[in-house]
C-alpha positions as CSV (number, residue, x, y, z in Angstrom):
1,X,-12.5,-2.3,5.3
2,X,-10.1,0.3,5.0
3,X,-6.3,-0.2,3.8
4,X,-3.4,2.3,3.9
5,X,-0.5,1.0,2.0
6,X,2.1,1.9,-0.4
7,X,2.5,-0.7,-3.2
8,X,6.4,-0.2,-3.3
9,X,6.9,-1.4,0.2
10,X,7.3,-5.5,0.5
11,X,5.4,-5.5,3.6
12,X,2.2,-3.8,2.1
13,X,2.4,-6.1,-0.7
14,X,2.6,-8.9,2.2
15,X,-1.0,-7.5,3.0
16,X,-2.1,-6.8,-0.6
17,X,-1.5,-11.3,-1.4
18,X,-3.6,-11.8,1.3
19,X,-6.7,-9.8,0.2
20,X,-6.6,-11.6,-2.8
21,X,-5.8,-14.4,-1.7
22,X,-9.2,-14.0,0.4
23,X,-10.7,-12.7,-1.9
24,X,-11.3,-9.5,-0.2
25,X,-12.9,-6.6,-1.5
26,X,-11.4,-3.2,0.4
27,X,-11.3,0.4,0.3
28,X,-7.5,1.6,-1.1
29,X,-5.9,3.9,0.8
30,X,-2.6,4.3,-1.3
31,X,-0.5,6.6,1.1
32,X,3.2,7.6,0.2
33,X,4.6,8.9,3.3
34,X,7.6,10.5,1.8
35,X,4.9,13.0,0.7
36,X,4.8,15.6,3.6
37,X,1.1,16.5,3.5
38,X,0.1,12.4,3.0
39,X,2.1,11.6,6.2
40,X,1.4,14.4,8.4
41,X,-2.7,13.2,7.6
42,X,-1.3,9.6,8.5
43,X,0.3,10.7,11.4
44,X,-3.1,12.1,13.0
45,X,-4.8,8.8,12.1
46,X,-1.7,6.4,13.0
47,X,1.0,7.7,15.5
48,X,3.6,5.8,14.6
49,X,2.9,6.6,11.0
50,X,3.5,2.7,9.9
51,X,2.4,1.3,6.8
52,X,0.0,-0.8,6.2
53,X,-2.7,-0.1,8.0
54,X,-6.3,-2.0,8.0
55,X,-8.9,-0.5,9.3
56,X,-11.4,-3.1,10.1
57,X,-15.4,-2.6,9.6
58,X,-15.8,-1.9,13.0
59,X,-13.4,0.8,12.9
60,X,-10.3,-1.1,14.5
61,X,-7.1,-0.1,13.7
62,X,-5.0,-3.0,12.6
63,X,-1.1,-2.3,12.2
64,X,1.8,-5.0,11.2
65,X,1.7,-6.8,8.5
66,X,1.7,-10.5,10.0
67,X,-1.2,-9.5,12.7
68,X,-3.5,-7.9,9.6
69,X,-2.7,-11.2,7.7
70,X,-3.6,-13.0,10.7
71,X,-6.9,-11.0,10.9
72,X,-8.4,-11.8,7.5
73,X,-7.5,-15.1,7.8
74,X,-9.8,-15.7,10.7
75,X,-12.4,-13.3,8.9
76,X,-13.6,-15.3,6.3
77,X,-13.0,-18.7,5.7
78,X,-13.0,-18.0,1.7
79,X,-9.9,-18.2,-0.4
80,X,-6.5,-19.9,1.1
81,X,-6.4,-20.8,4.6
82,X,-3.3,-19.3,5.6
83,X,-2.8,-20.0,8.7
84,X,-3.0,-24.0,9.4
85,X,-5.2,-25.2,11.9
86,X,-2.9,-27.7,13.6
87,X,-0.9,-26.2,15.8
88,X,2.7,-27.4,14.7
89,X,2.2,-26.9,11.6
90,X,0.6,-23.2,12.5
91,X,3.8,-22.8,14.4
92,X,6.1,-23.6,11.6
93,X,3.9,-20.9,9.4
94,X,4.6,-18.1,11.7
95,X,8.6,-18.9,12.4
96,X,9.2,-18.5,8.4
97,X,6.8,-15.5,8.7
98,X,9.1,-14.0,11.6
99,X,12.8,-15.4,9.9
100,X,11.7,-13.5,6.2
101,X,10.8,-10.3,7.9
102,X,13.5,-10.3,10.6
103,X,16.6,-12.3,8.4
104,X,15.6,-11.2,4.6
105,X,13.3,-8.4,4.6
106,X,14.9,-6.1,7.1
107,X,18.7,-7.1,5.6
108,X,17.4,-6.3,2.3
109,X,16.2,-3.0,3.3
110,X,19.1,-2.4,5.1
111,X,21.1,-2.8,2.1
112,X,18.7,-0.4,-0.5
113,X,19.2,2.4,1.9
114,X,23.5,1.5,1.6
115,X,23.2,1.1,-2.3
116,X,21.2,4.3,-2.4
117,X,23.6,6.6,-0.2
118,X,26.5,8.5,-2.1
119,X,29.6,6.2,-3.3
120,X,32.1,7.8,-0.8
121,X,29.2,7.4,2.1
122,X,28.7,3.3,1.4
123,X,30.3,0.9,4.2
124,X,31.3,-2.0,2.0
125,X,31.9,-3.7,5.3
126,X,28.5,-3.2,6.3
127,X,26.8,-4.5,2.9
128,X,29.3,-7.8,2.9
129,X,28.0,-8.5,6.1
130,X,23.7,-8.0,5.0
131,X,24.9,-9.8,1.9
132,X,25.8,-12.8,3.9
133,X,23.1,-12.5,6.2
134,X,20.8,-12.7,3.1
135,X,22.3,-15.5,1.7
136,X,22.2,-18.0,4.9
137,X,18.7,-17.8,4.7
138,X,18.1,-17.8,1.2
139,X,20.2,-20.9,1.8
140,X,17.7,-22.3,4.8
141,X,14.9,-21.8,2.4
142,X,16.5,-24.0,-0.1
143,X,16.5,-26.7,2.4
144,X,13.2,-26.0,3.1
145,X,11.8,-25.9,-0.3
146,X,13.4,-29.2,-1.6
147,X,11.0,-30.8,0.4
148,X,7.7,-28.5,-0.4
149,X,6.0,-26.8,-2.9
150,X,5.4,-23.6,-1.2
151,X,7.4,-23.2,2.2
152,X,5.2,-24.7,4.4
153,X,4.2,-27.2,2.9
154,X,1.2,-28.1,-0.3
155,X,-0.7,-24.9,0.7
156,X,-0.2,-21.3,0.4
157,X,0.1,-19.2,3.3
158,X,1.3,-16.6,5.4
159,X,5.2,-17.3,4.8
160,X,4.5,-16.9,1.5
161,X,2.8,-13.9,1.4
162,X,6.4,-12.9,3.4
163,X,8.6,-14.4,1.2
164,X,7.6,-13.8,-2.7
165,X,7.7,-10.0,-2.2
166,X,11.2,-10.5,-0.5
167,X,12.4,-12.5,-3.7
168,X,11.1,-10.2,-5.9
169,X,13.2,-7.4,-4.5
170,X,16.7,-9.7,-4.3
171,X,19.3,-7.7,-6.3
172,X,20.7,-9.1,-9.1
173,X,24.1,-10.1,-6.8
174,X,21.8,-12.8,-6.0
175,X,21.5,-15.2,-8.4
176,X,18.5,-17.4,-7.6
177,X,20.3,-20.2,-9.9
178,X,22.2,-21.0,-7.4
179,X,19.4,-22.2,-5.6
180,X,17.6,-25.0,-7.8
181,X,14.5,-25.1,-5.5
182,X,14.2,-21.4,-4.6
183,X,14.3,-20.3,-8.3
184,X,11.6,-23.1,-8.9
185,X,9.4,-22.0,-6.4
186,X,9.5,-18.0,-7.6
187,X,9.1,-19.5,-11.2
188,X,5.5,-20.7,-10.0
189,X,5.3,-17.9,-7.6
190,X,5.4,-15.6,-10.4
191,X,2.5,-17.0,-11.9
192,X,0.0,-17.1,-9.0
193,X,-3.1,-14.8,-9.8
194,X,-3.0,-12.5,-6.6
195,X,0.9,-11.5,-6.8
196,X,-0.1,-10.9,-10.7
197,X,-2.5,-8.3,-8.9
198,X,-0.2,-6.8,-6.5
199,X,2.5,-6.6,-10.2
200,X,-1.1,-4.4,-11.4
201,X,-0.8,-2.3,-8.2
202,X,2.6,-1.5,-8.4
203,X,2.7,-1.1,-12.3
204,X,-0.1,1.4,-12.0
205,X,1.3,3.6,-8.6
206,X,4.9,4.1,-11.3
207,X,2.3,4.4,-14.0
208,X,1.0,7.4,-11.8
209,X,4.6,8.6,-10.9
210,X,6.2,8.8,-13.9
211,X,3.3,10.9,-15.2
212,X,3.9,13.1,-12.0
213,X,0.8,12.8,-10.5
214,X,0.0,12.0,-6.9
215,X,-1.0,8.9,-5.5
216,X,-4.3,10.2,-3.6
C-alpha cells in the first residue's frame, strides 16, 4: 500500500492513527501540496488533488479520510477494531466521525486561515461565531465522555482517530480545563503509542523544514 499524506494536516494524521493502530506497514508518500512541482505530480495522479490518499495493493485509489479508515479496518482484523460490529453502536462511531470533521475540524480550519490573514483583513465577527461553533461541540463531547473512556465507548476507534488530532490543534483560547472529561481523555490520549508515532511524523517533516529541505 501506498499513502500520500502531509503530516501537518489533521485529517492525514486521522489516517496515519489508523495504520498504527492496524498495525500496518505502508509505503510514505509525504506530499506538500503548497509545493508547485509536488502538487502539479499529485494533480496527474489525483484530480482533485486531496490529501490523503491510499493506494491500495491492487492499485485502488482510496480518497477521504473516514472511507480509507473504513478500508483498513475491514483489511485486516489485527490491531483495534475500529469500527464496531453491531450496528448501533457502528452507527454511533461514524456520527462522531462525521460531527468532528464537519462541527470541529472544518471550524477549526476555518479559523487558522482567519488568524493567519493580515490584522486589518480578520472578521472578528466571523471567528466569534467558529469560536462558538467549536465550543458547543467540544461541549457535546464532554457529555459524551463522562460516560466513556474513549468516545464511543471502552474501545478505540474511528472517532477517535477524528477527534485527538482535532484536540491537539485547539488554540490556546480553548482551555480544555474547562472540560473535566475532555482534558482527561487527551491526557491518556496523549499517551497512546500510535499518536506518539504520528508526534514522530510530524517532529521529523519540521525537523526536515526547518533545515530547508524538501519533503520528497
Amino acid at each position: 500500500m501506498e499513502l500520500y499524506y502531509y503530516p501537518l494536516f489533521r485529517h492525514s494524521q486521522k489516517v496515519l492513527l489508523a495504520m498504527f493502530e492496524k498495525q500496518l506497514s505502508f509505503l510514505p508518500r509525504v506530499t506538500d501540496l503548497h509545493d508547485p512541482l509536488q502538487r502539479r505530480a499529485f494533480a496527474e495522479l489525483q484530480p482533485l488533488c486531496r490529501l490523503p490518499l491510499l493506494i491500495s495493493n491492487d492499485g485502488r485509489q482510496l480518497p477521504e479520510s473516514s472511507i480509507i479508515v473504513e478500508y483498513l479496518d475491514q483489511l485486516v482484523d489485527v490491531g483495534s477494531k475500529l469500527l464496531p460490529d453491531a450496528p448501533q453502536q457502528q452507527l454511533q462511531v461514524r456520527l462522531y466521525d462525521r460531527l468532528i470533521d464537519n462541527y470541529l475540524s472544518y471550524p477549526l480550519l476555518q479559523l487558522e486561515q482567519q488568524l493567519r490573514l493580515p490584522k486589518e483583513l480578520q472578521q472578528p465577527l466571523l471567528q466569534r461565531q467558529l469560536e462558538n461553533r467549536i465550543h458547543t461541540l467540544l461541549a457535546q463531547l464532554e457529555q459524551q465522555l463522562e460516560q466513556h473512556h474513549w468516545l464511543c465507548g471502552e474501545s478505540f476507534t474511528l472517532a477517535d482517530c477524528a477527534l485527538i488530532p482535532s484536540l491537539a490543534a485547539l488554540p490556546t483560547r480553548f482551555n480544555l480545563l474547562d472540560f473535566p472529561a475532555l482534558g482527561s481523555y487527551w491526557l491518556h490520549a496523549q499517551l497512546r503509542g500510535s499518536w506518539m508515532l504520528v508526534q514522530d511524523e510530524v517532529e521529523q517533516l519540521l525537523q526536515l523544514q526547518q533545515n530547508g529541505q524538501r519533503t520528497s
